[in-house]
Backbone as CSV, one residue per row, in Angstrom:
resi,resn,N_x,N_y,N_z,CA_x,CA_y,CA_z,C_x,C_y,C_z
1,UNK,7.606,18.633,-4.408,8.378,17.566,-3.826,8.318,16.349,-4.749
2,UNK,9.237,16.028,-4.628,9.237,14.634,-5.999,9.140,13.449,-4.749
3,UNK,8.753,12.484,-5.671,8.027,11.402,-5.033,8.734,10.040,-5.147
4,UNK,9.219,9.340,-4.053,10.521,8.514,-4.569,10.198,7.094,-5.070
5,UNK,10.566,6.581,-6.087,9.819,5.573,-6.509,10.500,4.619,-5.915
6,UNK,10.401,2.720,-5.590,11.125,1.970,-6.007,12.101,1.352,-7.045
7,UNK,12.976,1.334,-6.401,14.253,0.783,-6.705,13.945,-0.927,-7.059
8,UNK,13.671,-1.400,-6.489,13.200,-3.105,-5.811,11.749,-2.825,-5.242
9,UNK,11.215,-4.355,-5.417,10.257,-4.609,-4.599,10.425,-6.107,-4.458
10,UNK,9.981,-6.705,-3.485,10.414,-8.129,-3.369,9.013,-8.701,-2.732
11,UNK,8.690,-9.602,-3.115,7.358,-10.049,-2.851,7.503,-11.198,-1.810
12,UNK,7.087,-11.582,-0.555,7.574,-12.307,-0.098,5.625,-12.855,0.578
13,UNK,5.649,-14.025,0.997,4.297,-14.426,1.742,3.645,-13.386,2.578
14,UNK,4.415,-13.308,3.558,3.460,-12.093,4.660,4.011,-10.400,4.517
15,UNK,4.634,-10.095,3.002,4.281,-8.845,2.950,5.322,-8.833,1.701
16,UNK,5.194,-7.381,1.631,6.502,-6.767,0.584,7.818,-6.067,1.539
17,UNK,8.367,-6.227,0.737,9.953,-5.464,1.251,10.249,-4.385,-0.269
18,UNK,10.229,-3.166,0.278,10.143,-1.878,-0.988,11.559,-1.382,-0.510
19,UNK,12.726,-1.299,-1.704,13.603,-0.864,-1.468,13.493,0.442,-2.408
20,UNK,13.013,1.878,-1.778,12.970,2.845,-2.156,14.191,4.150,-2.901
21,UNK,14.358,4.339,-4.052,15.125,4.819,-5.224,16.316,5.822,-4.024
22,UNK,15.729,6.767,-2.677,16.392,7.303,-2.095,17.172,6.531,-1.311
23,UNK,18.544,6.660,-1.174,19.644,6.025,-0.588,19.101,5.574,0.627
24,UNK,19.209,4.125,0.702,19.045,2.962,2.046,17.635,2.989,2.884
25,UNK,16.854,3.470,1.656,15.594,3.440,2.511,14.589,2.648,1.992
26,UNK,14.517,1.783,2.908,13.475,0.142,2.660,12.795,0.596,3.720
27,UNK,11.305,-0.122,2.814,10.329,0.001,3.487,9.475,-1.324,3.659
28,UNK,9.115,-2.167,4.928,8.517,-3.345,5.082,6.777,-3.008,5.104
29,UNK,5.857,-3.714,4.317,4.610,-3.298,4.553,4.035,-4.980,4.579
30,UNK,3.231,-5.378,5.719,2.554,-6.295,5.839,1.771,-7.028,5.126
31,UNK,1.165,-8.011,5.007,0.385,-8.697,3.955,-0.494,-8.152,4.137
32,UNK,-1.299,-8.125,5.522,-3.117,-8.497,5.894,-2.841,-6.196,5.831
33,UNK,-2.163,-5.682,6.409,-2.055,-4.718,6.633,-2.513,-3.713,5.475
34,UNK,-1.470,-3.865,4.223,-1.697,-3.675,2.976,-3.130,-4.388,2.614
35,UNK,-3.304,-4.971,2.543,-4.757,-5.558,2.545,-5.672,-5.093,2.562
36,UNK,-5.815,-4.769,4.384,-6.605,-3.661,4.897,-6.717,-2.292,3.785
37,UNK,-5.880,-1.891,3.265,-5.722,-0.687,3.477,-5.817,-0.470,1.380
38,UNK,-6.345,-1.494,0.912,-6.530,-1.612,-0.668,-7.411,-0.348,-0.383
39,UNK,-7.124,0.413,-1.785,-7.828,1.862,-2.062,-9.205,1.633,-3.403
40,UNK,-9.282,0.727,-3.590,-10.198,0.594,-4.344,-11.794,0.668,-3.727
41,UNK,-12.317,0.621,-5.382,-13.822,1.539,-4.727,-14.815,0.560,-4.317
42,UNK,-13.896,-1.117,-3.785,-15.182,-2.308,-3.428,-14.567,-2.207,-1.829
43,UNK,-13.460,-1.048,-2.258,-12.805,-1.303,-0.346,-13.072,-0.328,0.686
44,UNK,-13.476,1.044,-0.362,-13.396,2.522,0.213,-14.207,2.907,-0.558
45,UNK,-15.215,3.894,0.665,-16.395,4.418,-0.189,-15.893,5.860,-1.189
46,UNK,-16.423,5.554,-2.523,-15.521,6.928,-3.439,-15.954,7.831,-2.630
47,UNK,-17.248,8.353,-2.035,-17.173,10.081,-1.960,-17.018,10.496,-0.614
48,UNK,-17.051,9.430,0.014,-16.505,9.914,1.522,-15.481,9.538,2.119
49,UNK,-14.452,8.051,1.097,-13.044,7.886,2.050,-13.585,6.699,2.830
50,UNK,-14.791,6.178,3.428,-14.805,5.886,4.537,-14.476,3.796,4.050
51,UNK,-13.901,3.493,4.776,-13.762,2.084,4.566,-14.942,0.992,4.442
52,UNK,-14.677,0.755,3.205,-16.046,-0.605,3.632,-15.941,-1.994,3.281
53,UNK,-13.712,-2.622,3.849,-13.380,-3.791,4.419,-13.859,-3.683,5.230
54,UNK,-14.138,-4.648,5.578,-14.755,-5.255,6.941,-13.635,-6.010,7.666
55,UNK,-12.203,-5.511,8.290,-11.301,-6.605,8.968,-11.300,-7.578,9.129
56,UNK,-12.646,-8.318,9.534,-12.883,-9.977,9.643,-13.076,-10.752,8.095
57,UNK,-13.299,-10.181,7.255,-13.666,-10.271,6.195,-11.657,-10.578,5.142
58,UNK,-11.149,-10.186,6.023,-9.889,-10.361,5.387,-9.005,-11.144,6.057
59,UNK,-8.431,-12.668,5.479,-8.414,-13.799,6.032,-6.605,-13.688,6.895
60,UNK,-6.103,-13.995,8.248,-5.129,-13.493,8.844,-3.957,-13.963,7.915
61,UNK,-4.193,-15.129,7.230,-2.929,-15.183,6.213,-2.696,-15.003,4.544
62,UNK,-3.586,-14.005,4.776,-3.925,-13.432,3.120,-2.389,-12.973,2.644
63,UNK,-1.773,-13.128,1.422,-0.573,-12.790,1.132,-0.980,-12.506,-0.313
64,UNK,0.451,-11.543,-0.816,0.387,-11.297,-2.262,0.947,-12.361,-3.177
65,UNK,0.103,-12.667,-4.275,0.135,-13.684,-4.901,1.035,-13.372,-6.464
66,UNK,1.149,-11.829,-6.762,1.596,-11.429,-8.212,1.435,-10.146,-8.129
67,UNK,2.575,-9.112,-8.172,2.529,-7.846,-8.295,2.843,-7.168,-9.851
68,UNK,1.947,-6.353,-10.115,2.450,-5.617,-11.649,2.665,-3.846,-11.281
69,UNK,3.183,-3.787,-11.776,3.379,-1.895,-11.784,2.521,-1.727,-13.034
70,UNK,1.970,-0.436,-12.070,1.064,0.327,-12.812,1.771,1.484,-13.265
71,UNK,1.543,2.012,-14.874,2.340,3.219,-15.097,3.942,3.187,-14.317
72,UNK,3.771,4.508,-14.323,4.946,4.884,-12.949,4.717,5.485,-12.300
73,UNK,3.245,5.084,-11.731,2.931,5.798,-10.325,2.748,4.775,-9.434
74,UNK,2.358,3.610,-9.480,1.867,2.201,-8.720,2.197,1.360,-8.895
75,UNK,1.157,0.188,-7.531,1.739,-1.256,-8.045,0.153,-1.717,-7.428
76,UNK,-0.024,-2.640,-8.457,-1.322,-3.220,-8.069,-1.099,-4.947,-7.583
77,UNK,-1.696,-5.332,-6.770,-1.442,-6.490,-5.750,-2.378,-7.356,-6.395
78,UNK,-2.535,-8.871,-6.782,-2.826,-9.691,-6.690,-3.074,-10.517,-5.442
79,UNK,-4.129,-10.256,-4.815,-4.314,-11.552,-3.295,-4.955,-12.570,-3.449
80,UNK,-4.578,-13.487,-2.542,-4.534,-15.036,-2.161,-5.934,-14.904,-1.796
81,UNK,-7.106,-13.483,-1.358,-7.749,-13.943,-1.321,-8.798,-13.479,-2.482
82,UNK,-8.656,-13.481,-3.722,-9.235,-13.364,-4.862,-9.233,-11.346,-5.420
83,UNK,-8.746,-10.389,-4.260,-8.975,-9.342,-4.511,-7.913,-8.649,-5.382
84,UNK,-8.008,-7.993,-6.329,-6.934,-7.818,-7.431,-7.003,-6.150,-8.390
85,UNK,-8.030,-5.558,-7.613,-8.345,-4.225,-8.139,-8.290,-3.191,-7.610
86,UNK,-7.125,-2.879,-6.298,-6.703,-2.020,-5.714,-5.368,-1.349,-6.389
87,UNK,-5.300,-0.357,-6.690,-3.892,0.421,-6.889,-3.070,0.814,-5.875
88,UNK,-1.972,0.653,-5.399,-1.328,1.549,-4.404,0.158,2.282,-5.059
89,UNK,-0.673,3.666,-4.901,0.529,4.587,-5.403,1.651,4.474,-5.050
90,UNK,2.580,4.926,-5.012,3.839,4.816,-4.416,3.683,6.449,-3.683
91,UNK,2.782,7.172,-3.713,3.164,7.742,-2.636,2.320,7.594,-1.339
92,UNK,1.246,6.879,-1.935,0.733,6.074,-0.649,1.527,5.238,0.092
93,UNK,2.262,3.975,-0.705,2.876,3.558,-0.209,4.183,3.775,0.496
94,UNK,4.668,5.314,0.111,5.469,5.687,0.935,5.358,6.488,2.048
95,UNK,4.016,6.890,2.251,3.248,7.427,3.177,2.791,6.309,4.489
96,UNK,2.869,5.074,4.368,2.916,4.259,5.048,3.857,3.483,5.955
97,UNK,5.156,4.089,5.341,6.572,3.703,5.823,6.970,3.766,6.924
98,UNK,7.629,2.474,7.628,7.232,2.138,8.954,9.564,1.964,9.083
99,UNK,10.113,2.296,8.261,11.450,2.438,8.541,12.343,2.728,9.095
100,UNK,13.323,2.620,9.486,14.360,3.699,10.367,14.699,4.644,10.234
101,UNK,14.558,5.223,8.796,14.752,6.138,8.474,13.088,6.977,8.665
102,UNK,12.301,6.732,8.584,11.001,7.617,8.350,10.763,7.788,10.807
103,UNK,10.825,6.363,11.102,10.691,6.713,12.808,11.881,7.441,13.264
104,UNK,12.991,7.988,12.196,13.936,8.872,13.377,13.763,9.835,12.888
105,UNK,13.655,10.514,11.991,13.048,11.579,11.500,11.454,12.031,11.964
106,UNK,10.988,11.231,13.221,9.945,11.677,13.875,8.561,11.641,12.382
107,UNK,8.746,10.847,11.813,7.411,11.042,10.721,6.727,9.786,11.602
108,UNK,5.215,10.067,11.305,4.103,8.977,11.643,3.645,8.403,10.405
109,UNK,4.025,6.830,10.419,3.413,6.421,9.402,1.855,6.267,8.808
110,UNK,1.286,6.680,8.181,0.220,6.933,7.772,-0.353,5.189,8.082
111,UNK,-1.529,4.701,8.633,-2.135,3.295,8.903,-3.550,3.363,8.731
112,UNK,-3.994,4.181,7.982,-5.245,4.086,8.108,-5.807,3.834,6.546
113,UNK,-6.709,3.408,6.274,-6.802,2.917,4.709,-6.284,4.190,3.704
114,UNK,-6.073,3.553,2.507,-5.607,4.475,1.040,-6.761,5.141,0.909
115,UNK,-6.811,6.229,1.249,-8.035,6.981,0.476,-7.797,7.364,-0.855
116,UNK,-8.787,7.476,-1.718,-8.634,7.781,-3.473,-8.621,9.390,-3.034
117,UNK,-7.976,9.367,-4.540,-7.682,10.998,-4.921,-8.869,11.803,-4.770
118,UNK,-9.569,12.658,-4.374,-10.559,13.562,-4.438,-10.381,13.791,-5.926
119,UNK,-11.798,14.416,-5.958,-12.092,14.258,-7.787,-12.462,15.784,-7.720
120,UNK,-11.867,16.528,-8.588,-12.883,17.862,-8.536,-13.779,18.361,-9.284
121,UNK,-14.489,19.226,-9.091,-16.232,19.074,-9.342,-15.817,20.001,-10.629
C-alpha cells in the first residue's frame, strides 16, 4: 500500500491543517494533541511503546512554532514549549486522521501516542 504524502501543510497556532496528495483529503491535527503524541525516545519508552509525557507536563496552549520535513517520510515539529526532537511520519500522521473522508469510511483514528518502529533483533 503506498503511503500518501502531503500535498500542503499549513501551520497555524492550535494545530496543523495537512492537505493530503490523495484527492480532497485534509487532515486537521491539534496542537496539545500532536504534542501528546511526539514519538520520540524523551516521550515514549524505546522498548516497550509505553508513554512517558506526562499530560500535565504539556502546557494547554503549546503550539507549533517551525515545521521542517524530514526526508520524505516526515515532518518534525518545533514547540512553543522547547520540545523539537520528535519525528512524525506521515504515516503516522495519517493514521491519526480525524476527516470526512477517513469517519465515513468507518476508519478509527488512531489517538494514542506514535509508537517508534520496532527494531529487529
Amino acid at each position: 500500500m503506498t503511503i500518501p504524502i502531503p500535498h500542503a501543510i499549513n501551520r497555524r497556532d492550535d494545530g496543523l491543517l495537512i492537505e493530503w496528495d490523495d484527492a480532497g483529503h485534509q487532515g486537521w491535527y491539534t496542537a496539545r494533541e500532536l504534542r501528546l503524541a511526539c514519538p520520540c525516545a524523551a516521550c515514549v519508552e524505546e522498548m516497550t511503546g509505553r508513554p512517558l509525557l506526562q499530560p500535565a507536563a504539556v502546557p494547554a496552549d503549546v503550539r507549533p512554532v517551525s515545521l521542517a520535513l524530514v526526508g520524505a517520510y516526515g515532518l518534525k515539529v518545533q514547540w512553543s514549549d522547547g520540545h523539537s526532537t520528535g519525528i512524525y511520519t506521515f504515516e503516522q500522521l495519517r493514521a491519526r486522521c480525524t476527516c470526512r473522508l477517513c469517519a465515513g469510511a468507518g476508519v478509527t483514528p488512531d489517538t494514542s501516542p506514535i509508537s517508534r518502529p520496532s527494531q529487529s533483533q
